[in-house]
C-alpha positions as CSV (number, residue, x, y, z in Angstrom):
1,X,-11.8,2.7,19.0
2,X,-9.3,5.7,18.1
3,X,-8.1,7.3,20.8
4,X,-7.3,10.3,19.2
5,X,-9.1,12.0,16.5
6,X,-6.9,11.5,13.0
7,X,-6.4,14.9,11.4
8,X,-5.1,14.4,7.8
9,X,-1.3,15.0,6.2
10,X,0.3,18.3,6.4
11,X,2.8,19.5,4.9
12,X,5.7,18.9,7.5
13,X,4.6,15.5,7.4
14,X,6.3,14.9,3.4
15,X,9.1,17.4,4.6
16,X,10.2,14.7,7.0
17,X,11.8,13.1,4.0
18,X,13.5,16.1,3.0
19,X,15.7,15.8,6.4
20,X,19.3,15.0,6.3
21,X,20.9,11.7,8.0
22,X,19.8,8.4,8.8
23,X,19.3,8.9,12.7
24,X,18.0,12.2,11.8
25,X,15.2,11.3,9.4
26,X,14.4,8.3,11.9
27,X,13.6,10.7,14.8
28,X,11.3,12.7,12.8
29,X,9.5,10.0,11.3
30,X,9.5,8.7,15.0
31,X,7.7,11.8,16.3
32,X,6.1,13.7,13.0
33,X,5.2,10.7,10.9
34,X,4.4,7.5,12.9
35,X,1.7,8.1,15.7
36,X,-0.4,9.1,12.1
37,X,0.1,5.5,11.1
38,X,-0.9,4.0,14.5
39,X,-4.3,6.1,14.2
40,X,-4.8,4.6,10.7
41,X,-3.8,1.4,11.7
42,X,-6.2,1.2,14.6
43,X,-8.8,2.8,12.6
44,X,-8.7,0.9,9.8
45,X,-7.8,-3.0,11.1
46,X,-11.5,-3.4,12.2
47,X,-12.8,-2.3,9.2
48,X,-10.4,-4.6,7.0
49,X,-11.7,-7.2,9.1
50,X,-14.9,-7.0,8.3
51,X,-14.2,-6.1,4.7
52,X,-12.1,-9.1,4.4
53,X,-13.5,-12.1,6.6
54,X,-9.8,-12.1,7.9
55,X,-8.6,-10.8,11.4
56,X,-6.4,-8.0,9.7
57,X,-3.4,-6.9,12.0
58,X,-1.8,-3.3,11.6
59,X,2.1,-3.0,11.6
60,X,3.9,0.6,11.1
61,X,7.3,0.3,8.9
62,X,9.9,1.0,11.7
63,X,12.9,0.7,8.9
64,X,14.6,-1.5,11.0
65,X,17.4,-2.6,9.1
66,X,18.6,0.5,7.9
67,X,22.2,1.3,8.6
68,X,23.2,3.8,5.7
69,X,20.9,5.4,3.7
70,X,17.7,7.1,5.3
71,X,13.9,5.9,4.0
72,X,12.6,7.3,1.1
73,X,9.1,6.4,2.0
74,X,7.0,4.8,5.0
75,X,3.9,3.0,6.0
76,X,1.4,1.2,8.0
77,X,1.0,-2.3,6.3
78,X,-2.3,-4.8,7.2
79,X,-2.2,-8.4,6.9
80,X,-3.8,-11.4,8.8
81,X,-0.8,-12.1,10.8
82,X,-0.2,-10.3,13.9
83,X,3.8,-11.1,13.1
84,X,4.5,-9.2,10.0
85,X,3.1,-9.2,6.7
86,X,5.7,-9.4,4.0
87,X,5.3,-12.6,3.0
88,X,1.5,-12.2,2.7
89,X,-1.2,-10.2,0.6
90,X,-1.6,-7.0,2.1
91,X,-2.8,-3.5,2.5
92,X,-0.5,-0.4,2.8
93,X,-1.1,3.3,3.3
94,X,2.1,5.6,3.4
95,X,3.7,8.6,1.7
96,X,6.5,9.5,-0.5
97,X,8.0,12.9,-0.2
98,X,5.5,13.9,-3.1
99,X,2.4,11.6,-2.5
100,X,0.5,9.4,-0.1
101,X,-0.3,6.0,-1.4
102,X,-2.8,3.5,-0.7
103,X,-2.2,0.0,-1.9
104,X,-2.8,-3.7,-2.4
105,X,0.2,-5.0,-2.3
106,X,2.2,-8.9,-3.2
107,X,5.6,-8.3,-2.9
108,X,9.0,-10.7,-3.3
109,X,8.8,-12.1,0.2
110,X,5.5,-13.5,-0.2
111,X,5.8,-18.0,-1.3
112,X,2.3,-17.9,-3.1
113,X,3.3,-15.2,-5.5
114,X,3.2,-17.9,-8.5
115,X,-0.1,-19.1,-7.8
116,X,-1.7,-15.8,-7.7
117,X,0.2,-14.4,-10.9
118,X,-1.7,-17.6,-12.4
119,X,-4.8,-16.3,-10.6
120,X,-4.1,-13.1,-12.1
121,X,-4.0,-14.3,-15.7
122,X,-6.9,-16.4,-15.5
123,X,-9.0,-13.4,-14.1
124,X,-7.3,-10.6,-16.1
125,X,-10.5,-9.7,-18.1
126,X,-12.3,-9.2,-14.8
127,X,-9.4,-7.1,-13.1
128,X,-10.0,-4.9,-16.1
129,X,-13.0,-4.2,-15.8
130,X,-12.7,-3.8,-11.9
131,X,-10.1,-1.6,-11.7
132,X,-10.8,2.1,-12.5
133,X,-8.9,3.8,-14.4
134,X,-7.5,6.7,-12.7
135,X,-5.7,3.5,-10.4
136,X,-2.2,2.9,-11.1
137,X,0.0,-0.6,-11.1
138,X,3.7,-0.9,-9.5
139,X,6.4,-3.6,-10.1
140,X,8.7,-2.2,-7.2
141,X,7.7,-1.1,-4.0
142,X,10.8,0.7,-3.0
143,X,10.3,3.0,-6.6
144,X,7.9,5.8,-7.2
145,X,7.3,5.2,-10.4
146,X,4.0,3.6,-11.4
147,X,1.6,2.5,-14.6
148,X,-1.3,4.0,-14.8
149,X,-4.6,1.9,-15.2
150,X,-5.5,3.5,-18.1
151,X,-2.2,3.3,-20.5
152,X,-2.1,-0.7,-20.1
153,X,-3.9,-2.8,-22.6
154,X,-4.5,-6.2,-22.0
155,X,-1.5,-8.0,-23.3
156,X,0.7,-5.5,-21.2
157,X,-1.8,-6.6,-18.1
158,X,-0.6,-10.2,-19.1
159,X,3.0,-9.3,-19.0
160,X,2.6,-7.7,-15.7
161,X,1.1,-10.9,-14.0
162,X,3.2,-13.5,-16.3
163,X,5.9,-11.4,-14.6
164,X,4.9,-11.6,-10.9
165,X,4.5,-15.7,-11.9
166,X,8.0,-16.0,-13.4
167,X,10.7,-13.6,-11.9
168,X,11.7,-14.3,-8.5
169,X,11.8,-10.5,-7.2
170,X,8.9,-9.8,-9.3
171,X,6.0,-8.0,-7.1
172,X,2.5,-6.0,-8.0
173,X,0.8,-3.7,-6.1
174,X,-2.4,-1.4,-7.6
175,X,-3.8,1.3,-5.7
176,X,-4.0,5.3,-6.1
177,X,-1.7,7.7,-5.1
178,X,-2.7,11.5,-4.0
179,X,-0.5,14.1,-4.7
180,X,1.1,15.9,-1.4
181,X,-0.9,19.4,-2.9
182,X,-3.7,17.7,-2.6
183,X,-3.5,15.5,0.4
184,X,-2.7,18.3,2.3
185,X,-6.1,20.1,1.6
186,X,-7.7,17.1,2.7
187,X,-9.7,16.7,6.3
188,X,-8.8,13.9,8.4
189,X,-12.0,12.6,7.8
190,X,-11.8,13.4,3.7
191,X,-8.7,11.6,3.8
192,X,-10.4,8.2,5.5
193,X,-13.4,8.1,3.2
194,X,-10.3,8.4,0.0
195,X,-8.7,5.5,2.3
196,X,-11.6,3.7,2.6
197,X,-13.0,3.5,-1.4
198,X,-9.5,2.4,-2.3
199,X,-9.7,-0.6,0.0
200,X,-13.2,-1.3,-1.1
201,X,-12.1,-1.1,-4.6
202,X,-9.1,-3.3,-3.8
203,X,-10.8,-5.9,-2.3
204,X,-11.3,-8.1,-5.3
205,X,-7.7,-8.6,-5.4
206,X,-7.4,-9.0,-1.9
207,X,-10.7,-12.0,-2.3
208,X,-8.4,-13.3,-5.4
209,X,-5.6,-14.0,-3.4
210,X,-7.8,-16.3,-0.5
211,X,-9.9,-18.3,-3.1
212,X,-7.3,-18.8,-5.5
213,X,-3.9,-19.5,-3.5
């Protein structure tokens, strides 16, 4: 159960990453930006259970490595590992200065990543048709920048999956994003039932990735 009720993204939420200095920036993503995550991570890691047939674990990006440069970028991951989830297929919900993003994520740390760019390919008519087409792909995970559903025919699909198969630091997530003006006119609850169609919509991926690896 959520303890406390979650209430959306405001505005001083994205302004976090506006602030200057590592130590600085940590603090406020400490006390503006994480407690959000926990509620969404508590909300959400029953419901991914169930979704998924997997006991789904929740883990907030604490950034712990950092020793220079401040985040650009944070989020509460879910995996069914209660350790981490980098080096599985997971589920991430977070926020860019300039948009939150829900995603399905296989990044570089994860060892199956060949396997399921095969299982990519082999399904990539199916994806197609699966994904809609406001959704949008990513290569990088620590970049912004993301191909939209709609601009990639299938050949440019295959290249995206050959890639995950073939290049070690190769990764693919697909999700939405929702612009900061608009995720900021959004209820707590409006924000959950976005949340929630993503993952619904993701979960063929997520299936992929346990029948085919």
């Amino acid at each position: 159960m959520v303890k406390k009720k979650f209430n959306g993204f405001k505005k001083k939420d994205f302004d976090v990453f506006k602030v200057k200095g590592l130590e600085e920036r940590m603090e406020a993503l400490k006390v503006q930006i994480q407690p959000k995550f926990e509620l969404l991570g508590e909300y959400f890691s029953p419901s991914l259970t169930a979704m998924t047939g997997d006991e789904i674990h929740y883990h907030v990006a604490k950034h712990a490595r950092r020793t220079i440069n401040a985040p650009k970028d944070s989020w509460v991951a879910f995996a069914n590992n209660q350790r981490g989830y980098k080096m599985l297929p997971h589920f991430q919900i977070g926020l860019w200065e300039t948009h939150v993003f829900i995603w399905f994520a296989v990044i570089y740390e994860a060892p199956m990543k060949e396997e399921y760019g095969e299982a990519l390919l082999k399904d990539v008519k199916k994806i197609r048709k699966e994904i809609p087409s406001n959704y949008v792909w990513s290569k990088d995970h620590t970049k912004p920048e993301v191909i939209p559903q709609s601009d990639l025919t299938e050949e440019q699909h295959k290249e995206l999956f050959k890639r995950l198969k073939t290049v070690k630091k190769a990764e693919i997530l697909c999700g939405i994003q929702i612009p900061m003006e608009e995720a900021i006119k959004l209820s707590g609850d409006e924000t959950i039932a976005r949340i929630e169609e993503a993952f619904q919509t993701l979960r063929g991926l997520y299936n992929l990735s346990k029948e085919k690896v």
